[in-house]
BANULUM-473034 format. One record per residue (C-alpha): residue in three letters; x, z, y. Coordinates in nm, 2 decimals. Layout:
REM BANULUM-473034
  resn       x       z       y
   ALA       X       Z       Y
...
***
This chain:
REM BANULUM-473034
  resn       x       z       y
   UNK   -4.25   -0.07    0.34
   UNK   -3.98   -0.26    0.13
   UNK   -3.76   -0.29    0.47
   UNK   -3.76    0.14    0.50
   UNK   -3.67    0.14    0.10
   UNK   -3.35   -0.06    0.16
   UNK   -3.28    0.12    0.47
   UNK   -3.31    0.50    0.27
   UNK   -3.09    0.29   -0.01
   UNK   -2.85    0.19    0.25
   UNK   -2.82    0.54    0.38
   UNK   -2.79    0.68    0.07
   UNK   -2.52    0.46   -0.02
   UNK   -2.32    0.50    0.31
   UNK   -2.30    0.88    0.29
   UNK   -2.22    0.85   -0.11
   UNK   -1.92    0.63    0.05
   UNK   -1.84    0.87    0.30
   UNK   -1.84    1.14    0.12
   UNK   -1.57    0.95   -0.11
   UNK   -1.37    0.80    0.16
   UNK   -1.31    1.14    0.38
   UNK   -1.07    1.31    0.12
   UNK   -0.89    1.00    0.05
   UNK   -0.79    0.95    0.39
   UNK   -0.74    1.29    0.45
   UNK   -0.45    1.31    0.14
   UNK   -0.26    1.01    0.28
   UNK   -0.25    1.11    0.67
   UNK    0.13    1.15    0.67
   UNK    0.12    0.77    0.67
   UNK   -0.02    0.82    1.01
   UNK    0.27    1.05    1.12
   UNK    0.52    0.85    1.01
   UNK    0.44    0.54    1.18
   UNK    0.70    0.34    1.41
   UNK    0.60    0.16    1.71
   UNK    0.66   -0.18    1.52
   UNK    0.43   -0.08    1.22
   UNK    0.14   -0.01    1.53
   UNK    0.29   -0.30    1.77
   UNK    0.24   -0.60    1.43
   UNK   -0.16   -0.60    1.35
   UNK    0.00   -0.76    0.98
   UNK    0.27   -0.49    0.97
   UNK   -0.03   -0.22    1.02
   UNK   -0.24   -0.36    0.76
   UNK    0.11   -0.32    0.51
   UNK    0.17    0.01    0.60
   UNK   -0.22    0.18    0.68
   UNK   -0.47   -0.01    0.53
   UNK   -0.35   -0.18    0.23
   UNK   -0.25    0.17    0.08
   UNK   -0.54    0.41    0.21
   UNK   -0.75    0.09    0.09
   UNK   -0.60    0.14   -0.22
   UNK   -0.62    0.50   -0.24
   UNK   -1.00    0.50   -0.13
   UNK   -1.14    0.25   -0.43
   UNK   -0.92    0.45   -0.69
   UNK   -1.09    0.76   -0.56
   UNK   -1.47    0.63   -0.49
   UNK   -1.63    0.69   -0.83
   UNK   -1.81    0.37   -0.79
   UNK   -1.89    0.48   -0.44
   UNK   -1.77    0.15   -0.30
   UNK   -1.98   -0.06   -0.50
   UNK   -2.33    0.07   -0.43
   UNK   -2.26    0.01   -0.04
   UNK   -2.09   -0.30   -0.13
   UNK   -2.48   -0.41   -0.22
   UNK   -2.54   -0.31    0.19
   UNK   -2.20   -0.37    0.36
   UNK   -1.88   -0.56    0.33
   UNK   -1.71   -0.24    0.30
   UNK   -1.31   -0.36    0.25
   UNK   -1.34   -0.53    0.60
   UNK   -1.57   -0.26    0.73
   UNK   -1.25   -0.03    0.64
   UNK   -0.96   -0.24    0.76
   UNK   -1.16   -0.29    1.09
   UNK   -1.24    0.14    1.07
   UNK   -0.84    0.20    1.10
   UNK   -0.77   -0.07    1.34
   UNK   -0.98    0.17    1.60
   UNK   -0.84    0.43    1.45
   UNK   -0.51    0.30    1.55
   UNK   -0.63    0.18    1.92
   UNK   -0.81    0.52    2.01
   UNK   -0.61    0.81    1.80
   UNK   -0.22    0.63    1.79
   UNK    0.00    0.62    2.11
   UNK    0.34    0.39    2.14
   UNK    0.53    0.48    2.43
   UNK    0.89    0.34    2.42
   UNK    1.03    0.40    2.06
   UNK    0.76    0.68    1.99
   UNK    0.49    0.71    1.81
   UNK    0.21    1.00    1.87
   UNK   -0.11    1.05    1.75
   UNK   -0.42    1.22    1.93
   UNK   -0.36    1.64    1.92
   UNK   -0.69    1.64    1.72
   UNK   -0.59    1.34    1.47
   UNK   -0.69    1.53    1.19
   UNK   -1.02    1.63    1.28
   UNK   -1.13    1.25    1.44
   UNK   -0.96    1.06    1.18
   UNK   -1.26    1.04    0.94
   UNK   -1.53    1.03    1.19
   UNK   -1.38    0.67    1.36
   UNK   -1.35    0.53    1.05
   UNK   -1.72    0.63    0.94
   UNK   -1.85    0.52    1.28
   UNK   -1.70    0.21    1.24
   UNK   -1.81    0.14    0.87
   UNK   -2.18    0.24    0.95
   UNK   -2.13   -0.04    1.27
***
């Protein structure tokens, strides 16, 4: 019985987080189109340029969110991982170019969800 309560807490707290997290992403996608193959090529250079900002972006904007599912998840590495498979399965370096999937938009939020719920 106690195991189910944590698990409905847990839920409750990842879509409280997900709510949060999708607009914040969302606002700062032009980082994502303005990427150069070395800022995709350099895991540290990626973590500079994507996920130390959105990171930023998505605790100013979680209204505690980030906390509560802190209780379940480790939820700073649970992003950083979230855009590093967001940046092996939506961005493309071919030569000196950068491309991101045709449907970025719309599959940027749900990798990074998948990967935070694990």
């Amino acid at each position: 019985m106690l195991g189910n309560l944590k698990e409905k807490a847990k839920e409750k707290a990842l879509e409280g987080l997900e709510e949060k997290l999708a607009p914040a992403v969302e606002e700062k996608i032009d980082l994502f189109q303005n990427l150069k193959p070395s800022d995709v090529n350099d895991d540290e250079k990626y973590k500079t340029v994507i996920v130390a900002p959105l990171w930023e972006v998505a605790k100013m904007q979680s209204g505690g969110a980030i906390g509560v599912a802190q209780k379940f998840i480790d939820v700073e590495n649970k992003f950083s991982d979230g855009l590093f498979n967001v940046r092996d399965e939506l961005v493309q370096v071919q030569g000196e170019v950068v491309s991101l999937d045709p449907e970025f938009s719309d599959k940027v939020v749900p990798v990074l969800i998948q990967s935070i719920r694990g």
